[in-house]
C-alpha positions as CSV (number, residue, x, y, z in Angstrom):
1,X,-132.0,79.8,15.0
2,X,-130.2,81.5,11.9
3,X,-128.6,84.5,11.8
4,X,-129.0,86.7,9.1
5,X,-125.7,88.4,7.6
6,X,-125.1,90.4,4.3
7,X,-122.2,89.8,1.5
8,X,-121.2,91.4,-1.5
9,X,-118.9,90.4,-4.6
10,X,-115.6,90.9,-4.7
11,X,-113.9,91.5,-8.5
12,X,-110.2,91.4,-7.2
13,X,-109.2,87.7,-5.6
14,X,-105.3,87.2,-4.4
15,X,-103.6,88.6,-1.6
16,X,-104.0,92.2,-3.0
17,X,-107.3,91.6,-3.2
18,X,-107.6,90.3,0.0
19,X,-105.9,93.1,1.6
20,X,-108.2,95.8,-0.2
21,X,-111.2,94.0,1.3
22,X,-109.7,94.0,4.8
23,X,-108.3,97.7,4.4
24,X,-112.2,98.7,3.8
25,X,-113.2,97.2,7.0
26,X,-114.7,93.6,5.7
27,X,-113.1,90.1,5.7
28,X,-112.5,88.1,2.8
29,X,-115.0,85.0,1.9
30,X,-115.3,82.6,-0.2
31,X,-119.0,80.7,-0.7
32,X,-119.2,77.4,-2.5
33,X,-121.2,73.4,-1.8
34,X,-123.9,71.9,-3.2
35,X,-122.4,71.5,-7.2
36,X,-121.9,75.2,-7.0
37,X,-119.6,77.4,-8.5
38,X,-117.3,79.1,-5.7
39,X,-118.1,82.8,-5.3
40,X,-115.7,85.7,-3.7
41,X,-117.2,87.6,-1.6
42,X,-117.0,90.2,1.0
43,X,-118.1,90.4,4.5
44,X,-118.7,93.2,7.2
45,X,-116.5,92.1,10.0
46,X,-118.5,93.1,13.0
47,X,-121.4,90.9,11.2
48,X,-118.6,88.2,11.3
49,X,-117.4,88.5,14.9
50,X,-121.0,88.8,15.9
51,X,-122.5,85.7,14.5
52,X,-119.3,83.8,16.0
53,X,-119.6,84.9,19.9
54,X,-123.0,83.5,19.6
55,X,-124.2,80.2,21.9
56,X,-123.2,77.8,18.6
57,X,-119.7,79.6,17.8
58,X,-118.5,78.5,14.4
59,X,-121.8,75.9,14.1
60,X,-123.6,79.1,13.8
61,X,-126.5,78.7,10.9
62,X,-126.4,81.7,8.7
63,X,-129.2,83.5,6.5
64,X,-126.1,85.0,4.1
65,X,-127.5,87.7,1.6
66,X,-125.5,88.2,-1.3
67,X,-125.5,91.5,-3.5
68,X,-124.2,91.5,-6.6
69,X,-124.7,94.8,-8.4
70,X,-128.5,95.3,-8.4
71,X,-129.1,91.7,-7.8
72,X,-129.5,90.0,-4.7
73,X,-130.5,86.2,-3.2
74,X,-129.9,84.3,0.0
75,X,-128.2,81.1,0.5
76,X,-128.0,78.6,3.9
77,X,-124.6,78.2,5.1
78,X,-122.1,77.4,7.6
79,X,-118.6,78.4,8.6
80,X,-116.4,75.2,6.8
81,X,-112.7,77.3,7.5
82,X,-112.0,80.4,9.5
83,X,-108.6,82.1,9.4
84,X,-107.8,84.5,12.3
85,X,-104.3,86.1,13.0
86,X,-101.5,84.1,14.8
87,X,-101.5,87.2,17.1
88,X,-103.9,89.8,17.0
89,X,-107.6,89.2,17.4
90,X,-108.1,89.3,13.5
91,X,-110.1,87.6,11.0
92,X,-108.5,87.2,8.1
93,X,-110.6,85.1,6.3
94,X,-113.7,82.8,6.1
95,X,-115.1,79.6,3.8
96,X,-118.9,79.4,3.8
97,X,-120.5,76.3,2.9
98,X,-123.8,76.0,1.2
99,X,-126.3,73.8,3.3
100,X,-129.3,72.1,2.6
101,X,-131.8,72.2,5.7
102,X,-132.7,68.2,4.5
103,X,-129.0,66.9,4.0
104,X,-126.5,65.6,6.7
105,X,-123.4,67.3,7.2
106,X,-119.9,66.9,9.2
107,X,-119.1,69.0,12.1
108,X,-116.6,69.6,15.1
109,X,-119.1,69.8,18.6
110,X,-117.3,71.0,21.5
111,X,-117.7,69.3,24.5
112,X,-119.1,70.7,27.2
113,X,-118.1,69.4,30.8
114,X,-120.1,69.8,33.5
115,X,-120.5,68.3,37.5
116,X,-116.7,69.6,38.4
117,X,-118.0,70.7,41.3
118,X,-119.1,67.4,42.5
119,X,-116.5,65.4,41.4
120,X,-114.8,63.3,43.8
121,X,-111.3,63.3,42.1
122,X,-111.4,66.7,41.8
123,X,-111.8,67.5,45.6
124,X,-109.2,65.3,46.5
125,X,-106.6,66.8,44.2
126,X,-106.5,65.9,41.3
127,X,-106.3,66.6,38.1
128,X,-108.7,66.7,35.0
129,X,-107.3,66.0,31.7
130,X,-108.7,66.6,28.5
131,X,-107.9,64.1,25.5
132,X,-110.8,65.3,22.9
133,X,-112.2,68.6,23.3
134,X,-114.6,68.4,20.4
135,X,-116.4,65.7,18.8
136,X,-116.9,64.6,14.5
137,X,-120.7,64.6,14.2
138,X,-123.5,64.0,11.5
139,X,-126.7,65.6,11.1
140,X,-128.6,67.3,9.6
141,X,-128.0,71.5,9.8
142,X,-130.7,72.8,12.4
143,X,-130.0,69.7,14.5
144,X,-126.3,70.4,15.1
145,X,-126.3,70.3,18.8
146,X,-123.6,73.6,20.6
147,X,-122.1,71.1,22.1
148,X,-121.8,67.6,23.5
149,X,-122.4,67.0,27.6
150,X,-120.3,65.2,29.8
151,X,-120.7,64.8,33.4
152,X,-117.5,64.0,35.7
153,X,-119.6,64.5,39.2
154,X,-119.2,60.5,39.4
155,X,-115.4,60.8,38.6
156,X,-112.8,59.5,41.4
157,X,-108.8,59.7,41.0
158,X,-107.8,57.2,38.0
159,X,-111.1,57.2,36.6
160,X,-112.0,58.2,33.3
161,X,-114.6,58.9,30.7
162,X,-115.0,58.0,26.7
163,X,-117.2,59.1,23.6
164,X,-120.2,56.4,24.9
165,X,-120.6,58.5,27.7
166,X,-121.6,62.2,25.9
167,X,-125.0,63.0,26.1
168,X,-126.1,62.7,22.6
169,X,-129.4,63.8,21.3
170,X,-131.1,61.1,19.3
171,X,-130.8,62.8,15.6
172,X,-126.7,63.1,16.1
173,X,-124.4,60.4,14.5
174,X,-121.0,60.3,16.0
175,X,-117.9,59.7,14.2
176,X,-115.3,58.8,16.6
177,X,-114.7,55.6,18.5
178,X,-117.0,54.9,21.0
179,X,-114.1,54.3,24.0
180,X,-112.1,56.9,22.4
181,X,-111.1,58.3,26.3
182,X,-112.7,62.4,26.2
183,X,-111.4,63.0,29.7
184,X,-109.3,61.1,33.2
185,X,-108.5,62.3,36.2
186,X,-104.8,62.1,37.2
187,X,-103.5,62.1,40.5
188,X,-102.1,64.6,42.5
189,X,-98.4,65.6,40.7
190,X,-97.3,66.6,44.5
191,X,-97.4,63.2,45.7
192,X,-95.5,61.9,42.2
193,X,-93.1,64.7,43.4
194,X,-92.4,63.5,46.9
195,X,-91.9,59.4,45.6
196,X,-89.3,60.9,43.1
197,X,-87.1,63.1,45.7
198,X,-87.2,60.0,48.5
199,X,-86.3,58.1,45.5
200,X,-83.7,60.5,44.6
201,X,-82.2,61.2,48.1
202,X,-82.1,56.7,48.8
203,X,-79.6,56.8,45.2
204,X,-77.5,59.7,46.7
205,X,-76.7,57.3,49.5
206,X,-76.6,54.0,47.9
207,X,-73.6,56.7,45.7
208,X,-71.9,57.7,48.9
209,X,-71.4,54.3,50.1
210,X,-70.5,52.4,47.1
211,X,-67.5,55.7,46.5
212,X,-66.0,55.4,50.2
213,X,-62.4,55.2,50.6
214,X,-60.4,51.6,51.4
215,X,-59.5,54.1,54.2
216,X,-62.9,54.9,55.4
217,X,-64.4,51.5,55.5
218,X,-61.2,50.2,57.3
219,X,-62.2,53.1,59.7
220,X,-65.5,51.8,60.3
221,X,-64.5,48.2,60.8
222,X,-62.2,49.2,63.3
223,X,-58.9,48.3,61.5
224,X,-56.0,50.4,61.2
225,X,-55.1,53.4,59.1
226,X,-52.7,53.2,56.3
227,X,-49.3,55.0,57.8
228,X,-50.8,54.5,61.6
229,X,-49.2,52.2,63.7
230,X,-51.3,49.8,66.2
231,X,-51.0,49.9,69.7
């Protein structure tokens, strides 16, 4: 499904222009791909946030209608770069990239996990650990899957799970190692915890032993005390 957003030129480029465009309530953009010339532009940011919270995030397929004075035409395109704020929930800037609805193209698919609920390693403890959260694919733009399954019901403690095991539809290419590892399940840290402090307390008295006084030991083997006298 595409989503149909409106743009306009933008005259002044640079960071002044870039902070006049935000000032007036629109974020920055620059459109360019497919042996174009780049264009600045200007986009609404509630557009912008909307087309984002969508089901396909930043794979979103947008319908983007540029005016330009009295002129006006349509391009596809997807979101190649998006800039947000270090700290406030800001956009600050966006790259769209001109598609062709016939051409193959590179994206980042999440992954989606699913069967947690079911999985063995889980309900005894442990813990899941993520090692690729999304996923390089090819294909072309209306066929870019929102995101990759991967289903950890089976998983036990120790076991794990790599790219040949994402549910891929048939017209995806991926572009990662097939036994690149997407997720394992560790075990519990408590019981890592517990080895280390018996570990630690067995050293403290290995230390107290070995650092007894001539004194001490002579003590315990019955012998007698420096300074004492034996009766």
């Amino acid at each position: 499904m595409e989503l149909k957003i409106e743009a306009r030129t933008r005259d002044l480029t640079g960071k002044r222009g870039a902070r006049r465009t935000r000032a007036q309530g629109d974020v920055p953009a620059v459109l360019y791909g497919l042996g174009n010339e780049s264009r600045n532009l200007a986009v609404k940011k509630g557009d912008l946030w909307d087309a984002i919270q969508g089901e396909a995030g930043l794979n979103v397929l947008i319908d983007l209608w540029v005016v330009d004075g009295k002129e006006k035409d349509n391009q596809l395109v997807m979101i190649k770069e998006l800039q947000k704020h270090p700290l406030r929930e800001e956009i600050l800037h966006v790259d769209f990239l001109m598609v062709a609805r016939d051409e193959k193209i590179s994206m980042q698919v999440p992954v989606v996990i699913i069967g947690e609920e079911e999985s063995v390693g889980l309900k005894n403890g442990g813990t899941l650990q993520h090692n690729l959260w999304d996923v390089e694919v090819e294909c072309i733009p209306t066929r870019i899957p929102e995101g990759l399954s991967l289903d950890i019901s089976g998983l036990d403690i120790g076991d794990s799970l790599r790219v040949s095991d994402l549910d891929v539809p048939g017209e995806v290419e991926i572009l990662v190692g097939s036994e690149d590892v997407v997720v394992n399940i560790l075990a519990p840290r408590v019981i890592t915890e517990e080895v280390e402090e018996e570990k630690e307390l067995l050293e403290g008295e290995e230390e107290i032993e070995e650092g007894m006084a001539p004194a001490e030991e002579a003590a315990e083997e019955g012998a007698p005390q420096p300074g004492g006298e034996e009766r």
